[in-house]
N, C-alpha and C positions, 0 to 999 in steps of 0.2 A: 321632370324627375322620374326614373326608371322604376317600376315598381319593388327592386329588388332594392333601389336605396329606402325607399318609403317602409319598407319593411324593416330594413334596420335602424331606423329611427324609431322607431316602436318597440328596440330589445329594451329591455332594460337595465338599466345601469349596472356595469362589472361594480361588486364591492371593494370601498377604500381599501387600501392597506394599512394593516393597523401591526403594532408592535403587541407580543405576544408572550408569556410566559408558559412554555410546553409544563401540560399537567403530565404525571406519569402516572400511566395503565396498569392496575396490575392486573394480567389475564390468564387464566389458567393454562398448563401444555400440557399437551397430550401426545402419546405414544400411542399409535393406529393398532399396528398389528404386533406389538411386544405382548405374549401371552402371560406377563407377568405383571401386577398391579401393585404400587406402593401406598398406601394410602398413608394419610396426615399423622396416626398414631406409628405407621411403621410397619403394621403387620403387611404381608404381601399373600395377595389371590389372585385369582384370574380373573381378565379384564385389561383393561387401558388403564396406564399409567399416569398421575398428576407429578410431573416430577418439579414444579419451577413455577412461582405465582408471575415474574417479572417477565419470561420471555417464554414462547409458546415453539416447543420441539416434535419435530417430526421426523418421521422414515422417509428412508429415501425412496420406499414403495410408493408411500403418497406425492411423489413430487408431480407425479400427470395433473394433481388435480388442482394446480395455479401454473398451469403449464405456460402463461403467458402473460403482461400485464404491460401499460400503455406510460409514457410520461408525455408531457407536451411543455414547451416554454409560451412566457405569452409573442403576439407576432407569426406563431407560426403552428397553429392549428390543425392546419390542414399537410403536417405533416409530422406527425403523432408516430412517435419510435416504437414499433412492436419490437416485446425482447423475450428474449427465450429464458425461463428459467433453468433450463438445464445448461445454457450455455454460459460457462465459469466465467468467459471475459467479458459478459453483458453487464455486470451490473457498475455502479455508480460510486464511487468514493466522492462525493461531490456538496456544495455549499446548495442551498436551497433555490429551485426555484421562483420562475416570479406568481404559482400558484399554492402556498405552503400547503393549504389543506390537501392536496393532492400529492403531497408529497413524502415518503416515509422517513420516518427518522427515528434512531437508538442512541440513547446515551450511554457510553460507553465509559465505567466509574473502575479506575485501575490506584492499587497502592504496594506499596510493597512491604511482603512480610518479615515486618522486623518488629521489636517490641514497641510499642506507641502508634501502631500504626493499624489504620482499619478504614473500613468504608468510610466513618463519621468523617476521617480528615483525607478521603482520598481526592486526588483529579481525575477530571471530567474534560471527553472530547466529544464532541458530537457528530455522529455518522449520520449525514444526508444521504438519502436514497440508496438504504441496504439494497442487496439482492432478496427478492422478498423471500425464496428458502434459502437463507443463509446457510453453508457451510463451514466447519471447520478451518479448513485451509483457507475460508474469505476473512473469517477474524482475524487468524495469522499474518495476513495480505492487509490487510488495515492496521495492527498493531505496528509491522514493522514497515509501514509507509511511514507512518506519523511517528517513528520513531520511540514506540513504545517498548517494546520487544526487543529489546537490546540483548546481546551477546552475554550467551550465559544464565538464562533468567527461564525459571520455567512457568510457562503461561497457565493457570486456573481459572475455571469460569465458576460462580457461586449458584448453585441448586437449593432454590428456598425450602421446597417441600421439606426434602432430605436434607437440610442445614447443613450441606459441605459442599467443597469445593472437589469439581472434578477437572484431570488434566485436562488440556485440550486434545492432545497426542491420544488421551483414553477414549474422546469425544467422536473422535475420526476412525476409531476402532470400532467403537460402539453403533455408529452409522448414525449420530443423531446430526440434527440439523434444525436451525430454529426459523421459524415463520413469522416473518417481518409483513405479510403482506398485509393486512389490517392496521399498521401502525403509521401516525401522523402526528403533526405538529402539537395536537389537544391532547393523543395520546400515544404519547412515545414507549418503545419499548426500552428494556434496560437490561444493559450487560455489566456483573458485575463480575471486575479481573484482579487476580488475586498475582501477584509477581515475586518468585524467589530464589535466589539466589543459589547459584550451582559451585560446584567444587570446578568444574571446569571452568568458572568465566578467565581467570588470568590464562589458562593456557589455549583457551581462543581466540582471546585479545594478542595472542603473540604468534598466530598460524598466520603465513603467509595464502593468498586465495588457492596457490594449488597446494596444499595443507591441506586446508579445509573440503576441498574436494576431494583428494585421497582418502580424508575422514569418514565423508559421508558413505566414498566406496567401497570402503571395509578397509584399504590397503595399510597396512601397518606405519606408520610414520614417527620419524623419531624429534617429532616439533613438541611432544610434552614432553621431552628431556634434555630440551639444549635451550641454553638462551638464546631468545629473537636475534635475526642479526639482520631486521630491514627497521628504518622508522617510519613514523605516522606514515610518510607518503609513498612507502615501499621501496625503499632506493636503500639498497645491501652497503655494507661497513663490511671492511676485511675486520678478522679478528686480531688484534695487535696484541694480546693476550704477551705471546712467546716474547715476542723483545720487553715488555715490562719485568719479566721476570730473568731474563739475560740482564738486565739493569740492575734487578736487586741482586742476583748472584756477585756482578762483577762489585755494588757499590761496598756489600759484605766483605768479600775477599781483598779488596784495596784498603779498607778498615783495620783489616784482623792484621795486614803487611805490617801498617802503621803500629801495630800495635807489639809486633815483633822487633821494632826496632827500640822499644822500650825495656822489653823482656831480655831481650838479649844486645847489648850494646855492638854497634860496631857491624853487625849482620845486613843493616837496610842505610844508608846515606841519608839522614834522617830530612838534611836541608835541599837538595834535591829531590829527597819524595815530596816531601811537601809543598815546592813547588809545583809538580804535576798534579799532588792528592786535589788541592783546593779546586780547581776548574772542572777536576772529571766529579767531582760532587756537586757542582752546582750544574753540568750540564748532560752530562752520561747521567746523573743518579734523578739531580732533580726535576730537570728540565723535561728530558725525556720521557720521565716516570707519571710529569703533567698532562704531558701530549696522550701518550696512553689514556691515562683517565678520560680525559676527553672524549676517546673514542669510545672508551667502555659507557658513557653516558649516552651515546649516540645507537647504541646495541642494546640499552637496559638491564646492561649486564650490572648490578649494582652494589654486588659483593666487589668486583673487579675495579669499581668506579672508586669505591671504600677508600680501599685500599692503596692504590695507586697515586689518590689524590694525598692520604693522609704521611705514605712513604716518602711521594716526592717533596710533600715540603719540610720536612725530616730535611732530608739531604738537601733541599734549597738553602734551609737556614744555616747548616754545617757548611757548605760549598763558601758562604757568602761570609761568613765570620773566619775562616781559613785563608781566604782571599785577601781579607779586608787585613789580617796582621802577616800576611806575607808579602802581599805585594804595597800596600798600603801603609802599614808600621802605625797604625790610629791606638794603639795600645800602649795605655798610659805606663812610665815608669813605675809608680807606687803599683799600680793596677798588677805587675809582673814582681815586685817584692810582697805581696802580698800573700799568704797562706791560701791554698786551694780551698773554692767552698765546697765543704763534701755536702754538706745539706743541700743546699741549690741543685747540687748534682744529681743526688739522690731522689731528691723530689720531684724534680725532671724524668729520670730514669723510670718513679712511679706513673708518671701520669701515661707515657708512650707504651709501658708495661699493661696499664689498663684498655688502652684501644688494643694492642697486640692479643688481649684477652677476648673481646670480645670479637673480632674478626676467629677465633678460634674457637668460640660457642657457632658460629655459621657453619665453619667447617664441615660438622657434623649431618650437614642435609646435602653436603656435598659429596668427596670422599675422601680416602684415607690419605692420600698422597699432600691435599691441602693442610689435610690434618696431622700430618705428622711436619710439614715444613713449618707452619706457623706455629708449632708445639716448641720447636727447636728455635724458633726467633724469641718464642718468650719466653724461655732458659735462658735465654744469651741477653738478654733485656733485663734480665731480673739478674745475673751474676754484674754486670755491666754498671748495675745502682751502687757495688757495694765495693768497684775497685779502688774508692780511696780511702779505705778504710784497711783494706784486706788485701797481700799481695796473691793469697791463693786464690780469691774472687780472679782477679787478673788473671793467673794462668786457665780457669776453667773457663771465662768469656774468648781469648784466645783458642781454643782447643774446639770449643763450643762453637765458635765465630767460623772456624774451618771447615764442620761438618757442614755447617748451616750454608756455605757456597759451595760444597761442592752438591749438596741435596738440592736446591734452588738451581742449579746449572741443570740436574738432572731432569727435574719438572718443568722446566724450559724445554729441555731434549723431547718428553714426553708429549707435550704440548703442541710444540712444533710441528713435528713428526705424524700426529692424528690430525694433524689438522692438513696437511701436506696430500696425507695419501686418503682422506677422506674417510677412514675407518681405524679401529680402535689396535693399531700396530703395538704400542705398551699398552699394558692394562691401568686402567687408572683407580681401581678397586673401589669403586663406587660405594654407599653407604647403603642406599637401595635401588637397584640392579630399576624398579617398576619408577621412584621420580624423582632421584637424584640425576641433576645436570651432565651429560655428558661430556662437558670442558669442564678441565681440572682447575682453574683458578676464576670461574665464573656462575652466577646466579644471577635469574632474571628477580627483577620487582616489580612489586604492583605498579598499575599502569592505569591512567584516568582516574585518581584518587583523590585531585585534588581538590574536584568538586562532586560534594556527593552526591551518588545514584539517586536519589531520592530528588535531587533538586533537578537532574539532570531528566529525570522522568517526569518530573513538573513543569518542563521547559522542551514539551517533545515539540516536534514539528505540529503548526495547528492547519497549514495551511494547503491543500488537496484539490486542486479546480476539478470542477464538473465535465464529467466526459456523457457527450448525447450522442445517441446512436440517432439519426434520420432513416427512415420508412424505407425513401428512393436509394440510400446507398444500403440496407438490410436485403433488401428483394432482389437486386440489380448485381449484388455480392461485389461492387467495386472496389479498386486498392482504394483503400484510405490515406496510406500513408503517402502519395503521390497527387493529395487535394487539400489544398488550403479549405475551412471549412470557417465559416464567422458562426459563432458560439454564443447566445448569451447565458451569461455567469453568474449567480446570485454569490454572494461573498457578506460574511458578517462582516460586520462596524459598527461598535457602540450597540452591541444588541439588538440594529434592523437589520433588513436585509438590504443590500443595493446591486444595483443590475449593472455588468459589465460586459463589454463586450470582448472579446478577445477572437483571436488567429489561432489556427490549431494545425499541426501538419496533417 
């Protein structure tokens, strides 16, 4: 036996591994060279700053003085990753290795600010092997890996000293930066993230990526004034807007004919219209008016969808009952000597009066032009309850019924036409010029609501593999990305840790 084996028969035994419940440290931070001191009552003097019992902040003056630090897995000792702290893409989002106490880790404790909510009942992720001088933009880099930082939400980090929360965007202004590098498995450090909700999130959820770049580049964009017209998976909807509303002009104006033929005998062929009226109601008015909706659901246009869905089946049921006693004759004898029900009618007329209404409260965040059509539908919906009572209701729903198709033909023209030449050729005299929709018969709606943010931040991504830099490819500056590399992975389960191997490009 080699005296180098007889020597290692004499190390002594690496310690079991044992399952562990990380205590948490609270450590003082300090601020080097900020000429200004905050102490625990408040007052400020000269000196170093205690800003934080949970996580320890520093300048980025001081970052020479941890300018380097070592990790190693077991197996492979002898080749221990120097990493640079100043270099941003050294550090580790990664599961534990297989030596914990060597190893740093921050509990990262995030909730969002709503009422009932606070640290007591927030969630918890855990970051193996921070960068030991954390940076601003490295939490950033961690929240929205793991899917914290969601679209729209503005990130806080909690400052014990000073009992508030400061932004992160202030934090990266400020040049603070927290010092990880003493923190391990017995005592972890701790970031508490405070999440709240923006007036922007819906109209970022609805930017397309180069949107959101144009955003970032200052260039003016007009994505918070129209509705989205891509879904989840980015794949564009034409706007069918304009033939829904060519649909309700013609289904109006074919209506008001029928209606002239009552008013004035002899003027319209009453038994020939009605053969044509039935079909173009059930397929010009209804049919088509359904297919629109559809697409307006497919754009999140949801004013558009409303409406659309609740007009076409209007004229579905009208087309199908016209149908059904003109070509079908299923319309009882007594049923035809029987006295009209004007209640039935009426009460009818109410209920289609009250949607008409409230499609006409939306209007208002849109613009005039919507607003003045569906003003004129429920005039003509409201005389329309009372024509069997009243022949002068008749003649005003008639008269009423004409303006309303040829206005509705106009807004179709309008619509059309902006959409055609890609800029705003009719005015559509918007409500307000800064977030009123720029299509005239559309409004986007909320979007991922159907499970709350709050569940949906309890259910971020947990899972992050561990990335190791090796010694020979640090010095040697090889591509990486052209080296398969075997990796071992520590990965929670059930509260231990377990060792895996993986491939890595």
């Amino acid at each position: 036996m080699s005296p180098a084996s007889q020597q290692d028969d004499h190390r002594p035994p690496s310690p079991p591994r044992q399952s562990y419940l990380p205590q948490i440290r609270f450590s003082d931070v300090t601020i080097d060279d900020d000429p200004l001191r905050i102490s625990e009552a408040g007052s400020m003097h000269r000196g170093s700053a205690i800003l934080s019992e949970s996580t320890k902040i520093r300048s980025r003056v001081n970052l020479q003085e941890s300018a380097s630090f070592t990790t190693t897995t077991d197996g492979d000792d002898d080749n221990n990753s120097v990493m640079n702290a100043n270099d941003d893409d050294d550090y580790d989002l990664s599961y534990p290795s297989s030596r914990p106490n060597q190893q740093r880790l921050v509990a990262v404790r995030y909730f969002l600010d709503r009422p009932g909510y606070g640290l007591h009942n927030s969630a918890a992720r855990l970051w193996f092997h921070p960068p030991p001088i954390c940076k601003p933009h490295h939490v950033r880099s961690y929240l929205k890996e793991h899917g914290i930082a969601l679209p729209g939400l503005l990130v806080e980090v909690y400052l014990d000293k000073i009992e508030s929360f400061m932004a992160l965007d202030a934090c990266e202004r400020c040049m603070l930066e927290w010092d990880f590098s003493d923190t391990n498995v017995n005592e972890m450090g701790v970031l508490n993230v405070r999440l709240t909700d923006l007036v922007e999130a819906k109209e970022e959820e609805h930017m397309t990526e180069v949107q959101k770049q144009q955003l970032k580049l200052g260039v003016p964009s007009s994505a918070t004034k129209t509705t989205t017209v891509t879904n989840s998976q980015g794949i564009s909807f034409a706007n069918v807007t304009p033939v829904g509303l060519f649909s309700f002009s013609l289904m109006v104006g074919l209506e008001t004919i029928q209606l002239t033929s009552e008013l004035i005998p002899g003027s319209v062929n009453s038994a020939a219209y009605v053969m044509a009226w039935g079909p173009y109601m059930l397929f010009g008015g209804g049919l088509l008016q359904m297919l629109v909706a559809i697409f307006q659901v497919m754009r999140n246009n949801v004013y558009g969808a409303t409406a659309f869905f609740g007009f076409g089946s209007f004229w579905f049921s009208n087309g199908m009952i016209a149908i059904l006693q003109t070509y079908v004759g299923v319309v009882d004898e007594e049923a035809e000597l029987r006295p009209e029900d004007e209640w039935g009618y009426f009460l009818r007329g109410l209920f289609i009066l009250a949607f008409c209404c409230a499609l006409l409260v939306q209007t208002f965040a849109m613009n005039k032009l919507s607003t003045t059509l569906i003003s004129l539908l429920c005039i003509k919906v409201l005389t329309s309850a009372f024509t069997s009572w009243s022949r002068v209701a008749l003649w005003l729903q008639f008269v009423v019924g004409w303006v309303t198709a040829f206005f509705a033909f106009y807004v179709f023209l309008v619509e059309f036409t902006n959409q055609i030449y890609h800029r705003e050729v009719f005015r559509v005299f918007r409500w307000s010029e800064e977030h009123s929709p720029e299509e005239v018969f559309g409004a986007a709606g909320r979007s991922g609501t159907l499970h709350s943010k709050a569940a949906r931040l309890r259910q971020a991504n947990s899972y992050n593999m561990q990335k190791v830099r090796r010694a020979n490819q640090a010095h040697n500056g090889s591509d990486r990305s052209h080296r398969i590399v075997s990796e071992r992975v520590g990965v929670v389960r059930g509260g231990e840790a377990v060792e895996e191997n993986v491939k890595r490009l």
